[in-house]
C-alpha positions in Angstrom: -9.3 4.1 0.7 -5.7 4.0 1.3 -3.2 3.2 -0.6 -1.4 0.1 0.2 2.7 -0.6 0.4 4.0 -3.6 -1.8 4.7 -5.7 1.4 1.1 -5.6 3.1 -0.1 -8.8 4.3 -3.0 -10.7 3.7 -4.9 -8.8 6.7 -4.4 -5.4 5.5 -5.7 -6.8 1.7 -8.9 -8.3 3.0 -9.8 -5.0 4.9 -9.4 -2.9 1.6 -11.3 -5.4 -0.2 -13.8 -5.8 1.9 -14.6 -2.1 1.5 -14.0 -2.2 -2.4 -16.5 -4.9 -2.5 -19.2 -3.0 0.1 -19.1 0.4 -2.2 -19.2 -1.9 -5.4 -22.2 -3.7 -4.1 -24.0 -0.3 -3.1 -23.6 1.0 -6.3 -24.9 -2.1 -8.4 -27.8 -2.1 -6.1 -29.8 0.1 -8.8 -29.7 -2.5 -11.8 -31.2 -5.4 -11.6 -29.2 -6.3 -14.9 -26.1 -6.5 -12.7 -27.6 -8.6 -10.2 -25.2 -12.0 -10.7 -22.2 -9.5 -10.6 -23.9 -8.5 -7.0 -24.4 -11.7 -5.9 -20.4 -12.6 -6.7 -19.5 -9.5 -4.9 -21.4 -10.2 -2.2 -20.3 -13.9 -1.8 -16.5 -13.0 -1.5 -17.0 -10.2 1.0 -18.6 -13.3 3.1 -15.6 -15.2 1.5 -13.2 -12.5 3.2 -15.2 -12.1 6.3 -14.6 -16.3 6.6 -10.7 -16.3 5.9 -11.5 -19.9 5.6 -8.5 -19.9 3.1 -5.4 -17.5 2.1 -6.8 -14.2 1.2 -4.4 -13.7 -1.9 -6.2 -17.4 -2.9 -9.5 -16.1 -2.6 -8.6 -12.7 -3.8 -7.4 -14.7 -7.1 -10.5 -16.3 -7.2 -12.3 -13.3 -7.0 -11.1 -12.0 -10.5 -11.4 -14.8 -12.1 -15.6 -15.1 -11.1 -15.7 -11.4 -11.8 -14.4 -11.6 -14.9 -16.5 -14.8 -15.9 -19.6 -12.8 -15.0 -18.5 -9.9 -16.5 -17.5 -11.6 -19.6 -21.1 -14.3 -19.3 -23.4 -11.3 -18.6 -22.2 -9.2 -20.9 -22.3 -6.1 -18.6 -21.3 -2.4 -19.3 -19.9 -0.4 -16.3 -19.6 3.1 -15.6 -16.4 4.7 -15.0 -16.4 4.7 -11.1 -17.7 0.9 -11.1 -14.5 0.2 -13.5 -12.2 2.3 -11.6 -13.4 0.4 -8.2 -13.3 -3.3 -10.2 -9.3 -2.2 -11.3 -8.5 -1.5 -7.8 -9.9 -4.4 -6.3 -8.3 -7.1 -9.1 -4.9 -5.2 -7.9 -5.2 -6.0 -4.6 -3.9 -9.5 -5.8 -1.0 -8.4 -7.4 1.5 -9.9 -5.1 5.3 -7.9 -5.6 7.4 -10.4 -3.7 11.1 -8.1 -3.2 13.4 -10.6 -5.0 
């Protein structure tokens, strides 16, 4: 995983995301509590695969179904599921140079 500039583009985000999401989704795959956290991943790496809207849109989305199931489901994560679920809510934090 790469790290990205300030300026990439909404192509470059999807890409990283998509693989955020893959990883996160292979390492839920052993709790069946975390299912509905799955199933959200897994609809916005379609989401992403689609593009039918602006990806820093549906990367905003993104956190705010994550942290609904999170927050529904009452789930506890392990350190590397975190550390992936930080790095993929940054990925919408848009610097704009002005």
């Amino acid at each position: 995983m790469s790290i990205l500039k300030w300026y990439a583009g909404g192509q470059d985000r999807a890409e990283q995301a998509i693989s955020i999401l893959t990883e996160l989704v292979a390492d839920l795959n052993h709790s069946q509590q975390k299912k509905p956290l799955q199933q959200v991943l897994s609809d916005y790496i379609e989401a992403l695969k689609r593009k039918e809207s602006a990806v820093p849109f549906i990367l905003s989305r993104m956190n705010l179904d994550i942290s609904s199931a999170l927050k529904n489901n009452q789930f506890v994560l392990t350190a590397s599921e975190s550390d992936k679920l930080d790095a993929l809510m940054a990925l919408a934090n848009i610097r704009y140079g002005y």
